[in-house]
N, C-alpha and C positions, 0 to 999 in steps of 0.2 A: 289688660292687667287683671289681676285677680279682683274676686269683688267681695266682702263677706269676712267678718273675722267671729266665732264660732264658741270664742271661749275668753273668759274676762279673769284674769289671775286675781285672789286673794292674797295679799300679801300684808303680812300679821308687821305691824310695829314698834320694833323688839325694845322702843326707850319703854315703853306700859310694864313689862316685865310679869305683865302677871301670866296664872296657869289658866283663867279663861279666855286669855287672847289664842293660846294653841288649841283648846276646845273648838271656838269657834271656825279657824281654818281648817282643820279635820273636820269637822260637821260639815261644812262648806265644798271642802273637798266631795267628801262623800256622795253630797245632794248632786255635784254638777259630774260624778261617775256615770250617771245614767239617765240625767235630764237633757230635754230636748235644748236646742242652740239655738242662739235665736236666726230666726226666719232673714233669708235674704230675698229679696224681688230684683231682679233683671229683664233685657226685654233683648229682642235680635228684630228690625226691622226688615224690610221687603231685597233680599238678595241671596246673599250667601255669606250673613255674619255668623258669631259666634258670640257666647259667653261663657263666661272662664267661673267656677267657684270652687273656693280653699277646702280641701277635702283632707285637711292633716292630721287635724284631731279629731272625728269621726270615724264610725265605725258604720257607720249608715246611711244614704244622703239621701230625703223625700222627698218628691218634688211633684207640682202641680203645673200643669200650660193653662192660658186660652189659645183659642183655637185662633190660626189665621184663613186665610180663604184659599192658600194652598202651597202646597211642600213639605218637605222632609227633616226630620230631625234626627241626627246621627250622634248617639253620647263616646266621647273618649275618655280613656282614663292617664295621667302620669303620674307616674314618681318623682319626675325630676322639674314640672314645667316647660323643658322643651322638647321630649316627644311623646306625640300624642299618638295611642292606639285604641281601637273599639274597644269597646267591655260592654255589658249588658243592664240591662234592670227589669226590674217584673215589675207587672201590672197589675195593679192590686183590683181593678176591676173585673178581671178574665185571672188570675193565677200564671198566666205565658210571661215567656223572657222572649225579649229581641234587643237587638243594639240600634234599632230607630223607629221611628211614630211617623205618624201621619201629623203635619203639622196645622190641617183643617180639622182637626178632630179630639176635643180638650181630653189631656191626656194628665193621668196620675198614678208617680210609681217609686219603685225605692232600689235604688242602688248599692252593692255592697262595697261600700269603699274602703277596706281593710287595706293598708299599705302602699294605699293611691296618698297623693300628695294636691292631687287638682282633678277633676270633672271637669270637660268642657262640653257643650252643647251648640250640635255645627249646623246650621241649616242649609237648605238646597233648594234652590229655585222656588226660594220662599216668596210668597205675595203677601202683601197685608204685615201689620207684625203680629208677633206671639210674646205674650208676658209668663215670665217663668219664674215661680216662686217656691226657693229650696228649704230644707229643715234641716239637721243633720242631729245626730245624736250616736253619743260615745256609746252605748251598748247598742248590738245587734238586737233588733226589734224584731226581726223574724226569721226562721228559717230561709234562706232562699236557692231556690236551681238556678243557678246562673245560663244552666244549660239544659236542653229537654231531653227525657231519655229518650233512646230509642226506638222506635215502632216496634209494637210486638209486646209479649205478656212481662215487664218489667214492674220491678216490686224493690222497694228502699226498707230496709231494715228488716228482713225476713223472709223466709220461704215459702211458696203457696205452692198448693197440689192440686193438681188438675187430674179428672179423670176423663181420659180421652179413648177410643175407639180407634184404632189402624184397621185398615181390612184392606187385603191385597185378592186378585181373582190373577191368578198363576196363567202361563199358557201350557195349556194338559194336550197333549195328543190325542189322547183318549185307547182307547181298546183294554188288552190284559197287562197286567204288572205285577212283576214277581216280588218276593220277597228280596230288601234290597236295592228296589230300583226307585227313582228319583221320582217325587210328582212334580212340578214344573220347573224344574231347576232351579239356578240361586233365585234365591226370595231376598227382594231389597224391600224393609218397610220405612219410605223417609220420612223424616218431621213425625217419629217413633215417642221421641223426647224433645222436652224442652229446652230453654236456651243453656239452660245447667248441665244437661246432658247425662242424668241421673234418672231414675222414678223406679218403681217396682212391678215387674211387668204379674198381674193380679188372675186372669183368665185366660185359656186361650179355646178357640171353639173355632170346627172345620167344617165345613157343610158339602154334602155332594149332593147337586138338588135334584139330580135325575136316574140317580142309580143306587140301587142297595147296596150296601159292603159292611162286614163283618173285620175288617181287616185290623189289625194293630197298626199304630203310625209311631214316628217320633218325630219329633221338629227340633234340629236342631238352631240355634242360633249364635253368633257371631258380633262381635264389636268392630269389625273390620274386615274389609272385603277377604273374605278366603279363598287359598290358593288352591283348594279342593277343587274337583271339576265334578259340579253338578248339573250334568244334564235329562233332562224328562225324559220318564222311560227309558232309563241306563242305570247301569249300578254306579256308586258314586267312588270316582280315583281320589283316596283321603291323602291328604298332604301334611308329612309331621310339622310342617312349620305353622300348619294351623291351632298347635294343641294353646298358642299362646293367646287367640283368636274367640276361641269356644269360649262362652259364658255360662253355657247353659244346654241340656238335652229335656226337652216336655214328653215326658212317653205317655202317650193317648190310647190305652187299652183297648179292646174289643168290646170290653164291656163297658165301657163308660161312652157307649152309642145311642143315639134312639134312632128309631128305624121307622121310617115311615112305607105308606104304598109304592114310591119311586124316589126316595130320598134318604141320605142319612145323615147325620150330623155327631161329631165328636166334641166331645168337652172335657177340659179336664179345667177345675175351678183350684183357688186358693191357692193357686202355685206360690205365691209372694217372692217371685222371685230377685232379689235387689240390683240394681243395674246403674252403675256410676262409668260412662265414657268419658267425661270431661267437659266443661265448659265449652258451648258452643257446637258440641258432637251429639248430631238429633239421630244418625241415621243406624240403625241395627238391621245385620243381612241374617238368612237362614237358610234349611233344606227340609225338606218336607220328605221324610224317605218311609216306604213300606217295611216294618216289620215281619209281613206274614203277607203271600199272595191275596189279590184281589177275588171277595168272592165272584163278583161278574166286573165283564169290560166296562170301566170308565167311561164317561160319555165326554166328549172335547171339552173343555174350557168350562167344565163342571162345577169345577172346586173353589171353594171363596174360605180365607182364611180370615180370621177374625182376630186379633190381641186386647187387651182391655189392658190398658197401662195407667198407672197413678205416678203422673210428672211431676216432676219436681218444678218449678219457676215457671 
């Protein structure tokens, strides 16, 4: 049976007839809006009992253990009294939620009993007993996660920007390439964005680390794999179903190179180019094509491409 009743009615005695008798029940009212209930104590001894407490008029249930010498504590929640389903509580010790304890290990936490009717507390191959003493209280005393997000950069009430680094190294044949022809065909950069699937891609910078070129580039990119056939060293078969695809062309000048002894590197800065795929869509493709021939042959798997993006989540 249930154990615990939570809440003690004032009820005004209408023969008095006066106006401080309803003063008082409104004041009364008020105070028990948001004061705690008084305390129930329960105990589950050594097997696999239970304890049942009235969770009707609460909005919150607290509750503390001692510890027994071993097993499980599984909290259920109803609405009806007769079926019982897990629910959670947090641990005010650690901030986690789970729907069971360690029943060797004194536990304290708070459960969101919003439109539950009863809590129960079921033990498992319990030894020793465990004493359990509940609070409850009509206002919600804290926020709570009932449930943990999920792995990865998750943020409750706002968006954060990450600036992150992509670098892809393409596979380059190497030798001459004409104006037009592909440098390592499609370029997939994954986990580009984050789990929003948005950011602004900020830099983009191409390195050839063992051969000079003067050459113009352009990169394009793509929200979705295109039906373009970009292959290395070939000129690229453009496919109009891609124009829906294209996000974006980086034209990377001749002149915006530096030129080393055996090296070159292209940069083109501040592009802020803004890039929204959609929730959960990290990955952006692209093509790397020549503007203007090569001034010398390429050297194989030379080429490392660099993105600097500001993500969104």
């Amino acid at each position: 049976m249930p154990i615990g009743s939570f809440y003690t009615p004032v009820v005004a005695n209408p023969s008095q007839g006066e106006l401080i008798t309803l003063c008082r029940i409104l004041d009364t009212l008020s105070t028990n809006s948001s004061a705690e209930q008084p305390t129930v104590v329960g105990s589950i001894s050594t097997g696999s009992g239970s304890l049942v407490v009235t969770a009707s008029d609460v909005a919150t249930l607290a509750f503390s253990t001692t510890a027994a010498t071993s097993g499980t504590i599984t909290i259920y929640g109803s609405v009806d009294g007769a079926l019982y389903l897990q629910t959670t509580y947090v641990a005010l010790t650690s901030g986690g939620s789970a729907s069971s304890f360690n029943a060797a290990t004194a536990t304290i936490g708070q459960i969101n009993t919003v439109g539950l009717a009863y809590i129960k507390f079921v033990a498992s191959s319990l030894v020793g007993s465990i004493s359990i003493t509940t609070v409850g209280a009509i206002a919600v005393s804290n926020v709570m996660i009932d449930n943990s997000l999920p792995a990865g950069s998750n943020v409750i009430g706002g968006v954060t920007t990450q600036t992150s680094n992509t670098q892809l190294v393409p596979t380059v044949a190497g030798g001459a390439y004409t104006a037009g022809y592909c440098v390592g065909g499609l370029l997939t950069f994954t986990s580009a964005l984050g789990v929003l699937g948005s950011g602004v891609i900020q830099d983009v910078s191409i390195v050839a680390k063992s051969s000079v070129q003067t050459s113009a580039l352009n990169l394009y990119l793509f929200n979705a794999s295109p039906s373009s056939t970009f292959t290395d060293k070939t000129a690229v078969t453009w496919s109009a179903s891609d124009s829906t695809k294209l996000i974006g062309v980086v034209p990377v000048a001749s002149t915006n190179t530096i030129i080393g002894a055996t090296m070159t590197l292209w940069y083109q800065d501040a592009i802020a180019k803004a890039v929204a795929l959609g929730a959960g869509i990290t990955t952006l493709y692209g093509a790397l094509v020549l503007q203007t021939s090569t001034t010398t042959n390429i050297v194989a798997n030379e080429i490392t491409i660099n993105l600097t993006i500001l993500k969104d989540g």
